[in-house]
C-alpha positions as a Markdown table, in Angstrom:
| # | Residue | x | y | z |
|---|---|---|---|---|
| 1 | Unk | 16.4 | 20.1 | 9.7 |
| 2 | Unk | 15.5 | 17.3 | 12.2 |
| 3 | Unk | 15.9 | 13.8 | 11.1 |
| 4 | Unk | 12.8 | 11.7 | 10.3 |
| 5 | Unk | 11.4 | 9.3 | 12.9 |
| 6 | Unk | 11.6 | 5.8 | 12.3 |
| 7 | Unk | 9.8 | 4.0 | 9.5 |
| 8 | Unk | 6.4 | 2.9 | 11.1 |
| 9 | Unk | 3.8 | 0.7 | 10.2 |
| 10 | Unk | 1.3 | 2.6 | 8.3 |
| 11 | Unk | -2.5 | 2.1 | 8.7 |
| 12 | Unk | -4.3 | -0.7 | 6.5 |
| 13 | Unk | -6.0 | 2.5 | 4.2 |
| 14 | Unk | -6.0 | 5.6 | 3.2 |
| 15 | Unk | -8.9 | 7.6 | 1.8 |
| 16 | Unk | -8.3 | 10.6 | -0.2 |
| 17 | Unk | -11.7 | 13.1 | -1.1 |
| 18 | Unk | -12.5 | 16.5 | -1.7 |
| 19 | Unk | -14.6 | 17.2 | 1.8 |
| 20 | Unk | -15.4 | 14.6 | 3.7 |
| 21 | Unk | -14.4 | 14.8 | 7.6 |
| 22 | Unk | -13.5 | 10.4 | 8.0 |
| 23 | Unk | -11.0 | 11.1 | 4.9 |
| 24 | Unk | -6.7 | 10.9 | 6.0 |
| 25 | Unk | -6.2 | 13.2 | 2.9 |
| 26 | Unk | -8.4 | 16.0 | 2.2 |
| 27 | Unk | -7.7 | 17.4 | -1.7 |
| 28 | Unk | -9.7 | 21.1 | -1.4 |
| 29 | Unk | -9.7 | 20.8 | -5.6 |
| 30 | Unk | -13.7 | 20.9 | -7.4 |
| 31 | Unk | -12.4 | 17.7 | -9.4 |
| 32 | Unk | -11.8 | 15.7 | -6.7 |
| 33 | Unk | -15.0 | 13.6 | -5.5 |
| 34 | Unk | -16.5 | 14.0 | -1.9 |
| 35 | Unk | -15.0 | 10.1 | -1.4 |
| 36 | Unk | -12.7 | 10.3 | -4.8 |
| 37 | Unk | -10.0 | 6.8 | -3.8 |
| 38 | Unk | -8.5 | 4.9 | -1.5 |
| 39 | Unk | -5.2 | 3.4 | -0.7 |
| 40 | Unk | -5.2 | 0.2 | 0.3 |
| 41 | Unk | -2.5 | -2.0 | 2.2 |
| 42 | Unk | -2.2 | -5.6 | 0.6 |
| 43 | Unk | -1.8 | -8.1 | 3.8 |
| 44 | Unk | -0.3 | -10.5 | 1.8 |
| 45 | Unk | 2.2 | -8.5 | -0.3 |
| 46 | Unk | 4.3 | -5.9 | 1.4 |
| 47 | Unk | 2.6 | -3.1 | -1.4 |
| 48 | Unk | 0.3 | -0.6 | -1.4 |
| 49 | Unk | -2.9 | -0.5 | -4.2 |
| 50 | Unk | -5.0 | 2.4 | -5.0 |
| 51 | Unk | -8.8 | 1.8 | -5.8 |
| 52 | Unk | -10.9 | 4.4 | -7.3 |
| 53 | Unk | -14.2 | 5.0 | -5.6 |
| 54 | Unk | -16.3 | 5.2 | -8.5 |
| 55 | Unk | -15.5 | 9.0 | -8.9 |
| 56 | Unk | -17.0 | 11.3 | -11.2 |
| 57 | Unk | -13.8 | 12.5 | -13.0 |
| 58 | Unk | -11.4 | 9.5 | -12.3 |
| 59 | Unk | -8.4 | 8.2 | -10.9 |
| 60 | Unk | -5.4 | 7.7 | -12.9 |
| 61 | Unk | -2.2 | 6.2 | -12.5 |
| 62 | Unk | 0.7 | 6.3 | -15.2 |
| 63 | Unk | -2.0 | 8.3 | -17.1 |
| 64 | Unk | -4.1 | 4.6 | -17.2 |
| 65 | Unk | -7.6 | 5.3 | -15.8 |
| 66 | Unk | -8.4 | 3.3 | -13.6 |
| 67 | Unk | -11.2 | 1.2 | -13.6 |
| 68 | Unk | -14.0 | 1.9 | -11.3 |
| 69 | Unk | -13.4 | -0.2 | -7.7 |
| 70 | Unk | -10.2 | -2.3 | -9.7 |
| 71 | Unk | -7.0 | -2.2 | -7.1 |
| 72 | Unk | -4.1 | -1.3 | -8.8 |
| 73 | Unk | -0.6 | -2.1 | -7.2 |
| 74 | Unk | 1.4 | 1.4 | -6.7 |
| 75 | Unk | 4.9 | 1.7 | -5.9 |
| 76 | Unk | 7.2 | 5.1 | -5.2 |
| 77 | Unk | 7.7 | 7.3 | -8.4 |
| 78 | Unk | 4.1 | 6.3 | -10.1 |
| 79 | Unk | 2.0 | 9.5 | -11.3 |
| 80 | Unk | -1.7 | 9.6 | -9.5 |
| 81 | Unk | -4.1 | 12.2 | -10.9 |
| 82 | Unk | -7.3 | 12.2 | -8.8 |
| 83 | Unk | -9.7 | 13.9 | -10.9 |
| 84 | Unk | -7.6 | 16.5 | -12.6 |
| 85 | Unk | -5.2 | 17.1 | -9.3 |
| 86 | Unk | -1.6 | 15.5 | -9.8 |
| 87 | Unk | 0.5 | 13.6 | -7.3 |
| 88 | Unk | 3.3 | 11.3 | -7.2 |
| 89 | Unk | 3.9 | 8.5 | -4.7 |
| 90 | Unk | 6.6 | 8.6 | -3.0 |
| 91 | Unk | 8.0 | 6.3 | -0.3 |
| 92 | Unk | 9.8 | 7.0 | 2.8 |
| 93 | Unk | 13.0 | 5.7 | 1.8 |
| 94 | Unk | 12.6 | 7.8 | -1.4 |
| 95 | Unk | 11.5 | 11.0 | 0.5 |
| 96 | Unk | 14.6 | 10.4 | 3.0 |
| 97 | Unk | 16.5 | 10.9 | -0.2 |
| 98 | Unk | 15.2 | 13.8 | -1.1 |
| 99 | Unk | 15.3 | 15.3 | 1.9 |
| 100 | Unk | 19.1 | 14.5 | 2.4 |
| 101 | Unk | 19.7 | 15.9 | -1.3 |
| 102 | Unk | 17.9 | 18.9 | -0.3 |
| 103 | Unk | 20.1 | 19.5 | 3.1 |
| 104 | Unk | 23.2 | 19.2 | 1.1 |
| 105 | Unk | 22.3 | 22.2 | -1.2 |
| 106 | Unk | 21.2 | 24.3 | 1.9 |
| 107 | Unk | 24.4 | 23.7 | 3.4 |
């Protein structure tokens, strides 16, 4: 497997919906609103927060709903459900991990 590039600065957002074409994450799942949440980067604290976008079926996070436009700070191993489609957040370092742990049993 090839390493991983260097960290990089991500972009300030990141907009997760079912279908629309502006959205950095696309979830194909009928649950999932046409412009479900975002992630957004707080300039003043190195952390992300995820804002629901006033979706019909809801964000959650730690199985919390989230309130409608409230930004919640996220940080690597918290559970996001975007309507009723699961994720987890995980961070580069944390995926690095991973990845390394996962090479180890290959080998």
């Amino acid at each position: 497997m090839k390493p991983l590039p260097e960290y990089r600065q991500p972009a300030a957002a990141a907009e997760i919906a079912r279908r629309a074409s502006t959205c950095d994450v696309i979830l194909r799942d009928a649950s999932v609103s046409k412009t479900h949440a975002v992630f957004e980067r707080d300039d003043q604290q190195p952390l992300w927060k995820l804002r629901d976008n006033r979706s019909h079926n809801g964000t959650w996070l730690n199985r919390s709903r989230l309130p409608p436009e409230a930004r919640l700070p996220v940080a690597s191993g918290d559970s996001i459900v975007f309507g009723a489609y699961p994720a987890y957040l995980i961070s580069p370092d944390e995926l690095r991990r991973i990845l390394a742990t996962m090479d180890a049993v290959d080998a």
